[in-house]
C-alpha positions as CSV (number, residue, x, y, z in Angstrom):
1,X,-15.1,-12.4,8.2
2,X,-15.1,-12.4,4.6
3,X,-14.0,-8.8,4.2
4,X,-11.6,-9.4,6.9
5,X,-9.9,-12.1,5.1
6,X,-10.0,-9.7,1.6
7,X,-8.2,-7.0,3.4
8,X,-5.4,-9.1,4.8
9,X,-5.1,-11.1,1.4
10,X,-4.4,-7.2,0.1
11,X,-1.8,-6.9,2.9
12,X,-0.2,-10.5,1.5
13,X,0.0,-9.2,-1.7
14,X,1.4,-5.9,-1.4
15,X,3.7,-7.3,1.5
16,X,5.8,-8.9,-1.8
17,X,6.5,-5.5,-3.5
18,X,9.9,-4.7,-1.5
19,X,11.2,-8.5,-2.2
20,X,9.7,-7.8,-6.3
21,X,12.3,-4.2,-5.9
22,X,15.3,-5.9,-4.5
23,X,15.2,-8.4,-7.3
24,X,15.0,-6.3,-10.4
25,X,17.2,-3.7,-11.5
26,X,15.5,-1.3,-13.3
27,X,15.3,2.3,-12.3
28,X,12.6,3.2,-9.2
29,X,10.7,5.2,-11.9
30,X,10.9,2.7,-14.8
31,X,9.8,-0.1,-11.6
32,X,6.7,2.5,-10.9
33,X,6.3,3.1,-14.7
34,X,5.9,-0.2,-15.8
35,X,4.1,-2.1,-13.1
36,X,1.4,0.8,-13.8
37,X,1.3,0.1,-17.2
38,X,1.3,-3.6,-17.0
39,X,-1.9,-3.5,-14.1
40,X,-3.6,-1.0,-16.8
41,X,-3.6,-3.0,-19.6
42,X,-4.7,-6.4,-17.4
43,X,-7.6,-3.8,-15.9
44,X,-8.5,-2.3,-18.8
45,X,-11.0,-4.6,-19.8
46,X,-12.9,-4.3,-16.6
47,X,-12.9,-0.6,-16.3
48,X,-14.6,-0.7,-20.1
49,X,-17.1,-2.9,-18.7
50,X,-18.0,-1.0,-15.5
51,X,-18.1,2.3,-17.3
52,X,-20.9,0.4,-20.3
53,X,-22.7,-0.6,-17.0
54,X,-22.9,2.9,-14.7
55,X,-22.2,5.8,-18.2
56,X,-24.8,7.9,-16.9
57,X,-22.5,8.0,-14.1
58,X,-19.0,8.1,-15.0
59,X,-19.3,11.1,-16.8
60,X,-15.5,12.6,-17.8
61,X,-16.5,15.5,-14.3
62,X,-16.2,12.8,-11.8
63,X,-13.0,11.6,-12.8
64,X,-11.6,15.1,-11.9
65,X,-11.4,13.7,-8.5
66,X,-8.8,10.6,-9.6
67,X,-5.8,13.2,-10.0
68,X,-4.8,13.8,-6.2
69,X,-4.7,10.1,-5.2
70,X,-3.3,9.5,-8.9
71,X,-0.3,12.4,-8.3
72,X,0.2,10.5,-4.8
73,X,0.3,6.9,-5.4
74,X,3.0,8.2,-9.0
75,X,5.3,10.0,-5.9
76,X,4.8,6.2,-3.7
77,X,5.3,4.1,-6.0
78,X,8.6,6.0,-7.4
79,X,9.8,6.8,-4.0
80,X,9.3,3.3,-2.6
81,X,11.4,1.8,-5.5
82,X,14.0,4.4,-4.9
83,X,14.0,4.4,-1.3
84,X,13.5,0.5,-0.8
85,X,17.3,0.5,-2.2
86,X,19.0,2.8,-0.5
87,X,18.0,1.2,2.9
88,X,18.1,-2.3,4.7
89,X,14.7,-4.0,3.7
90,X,14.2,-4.2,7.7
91,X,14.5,-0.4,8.0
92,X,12.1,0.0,4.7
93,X,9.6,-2.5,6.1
94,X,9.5,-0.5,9.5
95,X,8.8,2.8,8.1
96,X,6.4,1.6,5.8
97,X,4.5,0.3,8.8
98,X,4.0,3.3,10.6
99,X,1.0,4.5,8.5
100,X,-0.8,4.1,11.8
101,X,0.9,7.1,13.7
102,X,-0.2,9.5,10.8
103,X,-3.1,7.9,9.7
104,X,-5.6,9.2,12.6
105,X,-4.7,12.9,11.3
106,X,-4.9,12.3,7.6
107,X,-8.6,10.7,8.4
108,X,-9.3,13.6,10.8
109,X,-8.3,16.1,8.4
110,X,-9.2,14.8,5.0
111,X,-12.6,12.6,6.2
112,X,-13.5,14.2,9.3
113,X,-13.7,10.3,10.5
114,X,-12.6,10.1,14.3
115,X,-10.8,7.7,16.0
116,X,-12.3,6.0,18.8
117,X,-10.6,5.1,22.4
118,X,-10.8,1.2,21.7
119,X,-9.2,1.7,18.0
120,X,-6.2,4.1,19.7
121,X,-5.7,0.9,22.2
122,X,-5.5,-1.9,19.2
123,X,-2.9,0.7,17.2
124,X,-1.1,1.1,20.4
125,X,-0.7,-2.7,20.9
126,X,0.1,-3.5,17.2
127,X,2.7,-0.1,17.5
128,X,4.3,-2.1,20.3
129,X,5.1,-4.9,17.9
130,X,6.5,-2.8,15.3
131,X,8.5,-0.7,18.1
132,X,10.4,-4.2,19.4
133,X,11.1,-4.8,15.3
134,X,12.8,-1.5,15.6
135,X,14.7,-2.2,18.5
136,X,15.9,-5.2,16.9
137,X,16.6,-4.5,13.3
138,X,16.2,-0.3,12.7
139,X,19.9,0.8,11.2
140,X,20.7,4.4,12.4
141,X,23.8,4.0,10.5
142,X,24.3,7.7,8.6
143,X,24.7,5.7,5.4
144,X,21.3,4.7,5.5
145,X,20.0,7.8,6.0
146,X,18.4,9.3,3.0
147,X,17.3,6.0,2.1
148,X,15.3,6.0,5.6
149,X,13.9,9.9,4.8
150,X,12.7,9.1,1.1
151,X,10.8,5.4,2.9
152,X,9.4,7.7,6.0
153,X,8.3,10.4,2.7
154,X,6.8,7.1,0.6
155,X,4.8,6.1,3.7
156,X,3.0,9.7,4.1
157,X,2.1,9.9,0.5
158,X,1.0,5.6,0.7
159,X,-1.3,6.9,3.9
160,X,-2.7,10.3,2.4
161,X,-3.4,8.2,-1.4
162,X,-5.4,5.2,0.8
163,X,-7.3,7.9,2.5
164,X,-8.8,9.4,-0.9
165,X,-10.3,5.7,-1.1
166,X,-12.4,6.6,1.5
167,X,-13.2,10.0,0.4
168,X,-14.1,8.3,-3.1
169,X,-16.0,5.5,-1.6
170,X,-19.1,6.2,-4.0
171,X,-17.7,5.1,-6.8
172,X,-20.2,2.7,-8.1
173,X,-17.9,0.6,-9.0
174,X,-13.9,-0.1,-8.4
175,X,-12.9,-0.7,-11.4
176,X,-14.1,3.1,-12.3
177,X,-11.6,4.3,-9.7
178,X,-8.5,2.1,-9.6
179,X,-8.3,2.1,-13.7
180,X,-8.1,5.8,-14.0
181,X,-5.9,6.3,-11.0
182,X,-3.0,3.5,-12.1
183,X,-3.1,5.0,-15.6
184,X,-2.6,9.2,-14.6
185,X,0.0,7.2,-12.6
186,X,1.3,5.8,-15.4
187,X,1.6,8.9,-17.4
188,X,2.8,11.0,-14.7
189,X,6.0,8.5,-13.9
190,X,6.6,8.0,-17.8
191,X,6.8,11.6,-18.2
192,X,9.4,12.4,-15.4
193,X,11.6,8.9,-16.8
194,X,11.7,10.0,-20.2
195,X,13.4,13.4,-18.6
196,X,15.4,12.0,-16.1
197,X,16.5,8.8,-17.4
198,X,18.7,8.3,-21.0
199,X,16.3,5.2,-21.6
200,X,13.1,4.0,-20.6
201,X,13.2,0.4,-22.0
202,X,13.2,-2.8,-20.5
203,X,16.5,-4.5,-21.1
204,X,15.8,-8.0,-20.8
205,X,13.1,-10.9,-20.6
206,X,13.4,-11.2,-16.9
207,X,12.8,-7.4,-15.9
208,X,9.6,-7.5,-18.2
209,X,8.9,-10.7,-16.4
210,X,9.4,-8.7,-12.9
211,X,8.0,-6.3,-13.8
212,X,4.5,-8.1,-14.8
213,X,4.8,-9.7,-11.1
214,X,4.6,-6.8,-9.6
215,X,1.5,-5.4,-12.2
216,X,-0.2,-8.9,-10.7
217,X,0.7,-9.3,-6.9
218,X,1.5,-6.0,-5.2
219,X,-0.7,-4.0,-7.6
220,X,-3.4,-5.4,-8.6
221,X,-3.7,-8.1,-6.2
222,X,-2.5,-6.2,-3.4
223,X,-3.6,-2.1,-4.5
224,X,-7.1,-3.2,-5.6
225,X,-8.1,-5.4,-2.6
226,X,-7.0,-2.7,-0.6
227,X,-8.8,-0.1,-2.2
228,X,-12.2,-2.1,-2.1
229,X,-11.3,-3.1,1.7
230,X,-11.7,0.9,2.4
231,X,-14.9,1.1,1.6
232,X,-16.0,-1.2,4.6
233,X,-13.2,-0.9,6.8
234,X,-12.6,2.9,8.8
235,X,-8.9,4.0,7.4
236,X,-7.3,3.6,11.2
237,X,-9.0,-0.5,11.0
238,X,-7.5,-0.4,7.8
239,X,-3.9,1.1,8.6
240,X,-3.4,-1.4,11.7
241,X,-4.1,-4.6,9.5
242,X,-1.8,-3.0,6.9
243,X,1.4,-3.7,9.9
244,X,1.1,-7.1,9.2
245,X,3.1,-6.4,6.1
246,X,6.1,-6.7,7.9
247,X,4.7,-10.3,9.2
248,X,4.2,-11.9,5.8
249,X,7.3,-10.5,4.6
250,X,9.3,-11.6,7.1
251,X,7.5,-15.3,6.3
252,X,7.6,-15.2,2.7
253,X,11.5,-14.7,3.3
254,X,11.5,-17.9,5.7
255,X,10.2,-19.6,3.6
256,X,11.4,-18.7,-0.3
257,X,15.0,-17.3,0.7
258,X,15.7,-19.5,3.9
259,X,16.0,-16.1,5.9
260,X,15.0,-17.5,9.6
261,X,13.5,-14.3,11.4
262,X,15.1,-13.1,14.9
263,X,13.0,-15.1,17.9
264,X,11.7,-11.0,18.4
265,X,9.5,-11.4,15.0
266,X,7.4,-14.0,16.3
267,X,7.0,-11.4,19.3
268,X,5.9,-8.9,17.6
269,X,4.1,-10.6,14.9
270,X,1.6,-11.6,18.2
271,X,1.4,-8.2,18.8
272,X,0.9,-6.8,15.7
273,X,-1.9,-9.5,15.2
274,X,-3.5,-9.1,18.9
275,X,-3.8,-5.0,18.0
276,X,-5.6,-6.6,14.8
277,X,-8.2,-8.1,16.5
278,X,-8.9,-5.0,19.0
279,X,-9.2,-2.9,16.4
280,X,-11.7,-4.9,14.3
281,X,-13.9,-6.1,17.0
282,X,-14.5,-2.2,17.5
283,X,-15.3,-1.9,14.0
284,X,-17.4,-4.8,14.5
285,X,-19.3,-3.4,17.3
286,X,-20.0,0.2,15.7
287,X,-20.9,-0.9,12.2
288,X,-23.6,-3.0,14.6
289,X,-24.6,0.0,16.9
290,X,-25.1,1.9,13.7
291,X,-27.0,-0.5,11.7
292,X,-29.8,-1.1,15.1
């Protein structure tokens, strides 16, 4: 229950990024930039500490392997920001939550880790959720287009970056593997800003403060727990309970903004929730039949 309860705080926390985006108005790689470097100085400390405790093991060799899911999460994080603004936050939501439908290949492929019938019948339900969301709020309109390609793009490099967590699940110790990763991250978005943009400052008290939010909630808060949730949760367990990002969203609008949800959320909220449980009473039952 307890690690239940860390993964879906993870799926709280990273459900407030889009809200975080929409607010400020810095540039999607200055937004990627700077949250990175914010949540690396705040870890920084930590990942000093881990690395006094397990040296003979964090040799500079083994951190070879934090570039892939580093180059990923730099493309996610600059085309979320990008893409989160050049689409409704419905449509952006949606896509984002379809990192079920290509997460069973990306675990096949990259983990060899298969997919059992019980888990394919919890993503199906929670799918069902997120397909009446669609019904109800997807905009086809041509406008909207690109905005919906660069989301659907951000959601296969999210899914492919959360699967090297479980590829890297012997790290000794998280710290030793989310520290490195946010700052190659870091680099590799300040690089392409200063090209691509005239400046790369922040402006104004308020982006900095934004942009420290969203080092804090969706990144550390939300990208850490997430992280450490991989290493007991299978990625498909982990990709269903990562729908319900849509569910706290919707919520945290209700609630902050006054932004009353169509009668279909609660709906599919059920759903999405109901394919939950499925899925992790599977988990449940084949961590047990491994462990006897």
């Amino acid at each position: 229950m307890y690690r239940f309860l860390l993964l879906l705080s993870g799926v709280v926390f990273c459900s407030t990024s889009v809200i975080i985006i929409r607010s400020s108005s810095l540039e999607p790689s200055l937004v990627a930039t700077y949250r990175l470097i914010f949540a690396v100085a705040l870890l920084s400390p930590m990942f000093f500490l881990s690395w006094k405790k397990h040296r003979n093991w964090a040799r500079p060799k083994v951190f070879l392997r934090c570039i892939p899911p580093a180059l990923l999460l730099a493309i996610h994080f600059i085309s979320w920001a990008w893409g989160a603004r050049m689409t409704y936050i419905a449509n952006a939501s949606l896509i984002i939550n379809l990192t079920p439908a290509v997460m069973p290949f990306l675990a096949y492929f990259l983990i060899r880790e298969q997919v059992t019938r019980r888990e394919i019948a919890g993503t199906a339900v929670a799918m069902t959720g997120v397909a009446l969301m669609a019904w109800n709020a997807f905009s086809i309109d041509p406008s909207y287009l690109w905005g919906n390609i660069v989301c659907f793009g951000s959601m296969i490099t999210f899914a492919a970056y959360l699967a090297f967590a479980r590829i890297n699940k012997d790290f000794p110790s998280i710290w030793l593997y989310i520290v490195p990763i946010n700052a190659l991250a870091a680099i590799i978005c300040l690089i392409y800003s200063f090209f691509a943009l005239e400046s790369i400052s922040i402006d104004s008290w308020e982006e900095a403060g934004w942009m420290l939010a969203m080092a804090v909630l969706p990144t550390i808060l939300g990208h850490v727990t997430l992280n450490r949730s991989l290493r007991y949760f299978t990625a498909q367990t982990f990709a269903v309970v990562n729908l319900h990002q849509f569910v706290s969203a919707g919520i945290m609008g209700w609630l902050i903004f006054s932004d009353v949800p169509p009668n279909i959320f609660f709906l599919a909220a059920a759903l999405c929730i109901g394919g939950a449980v499925i899925v992790i009473r599977e988990t449940a039952r084949i961590r047990k039949a491994n462990s006897a």
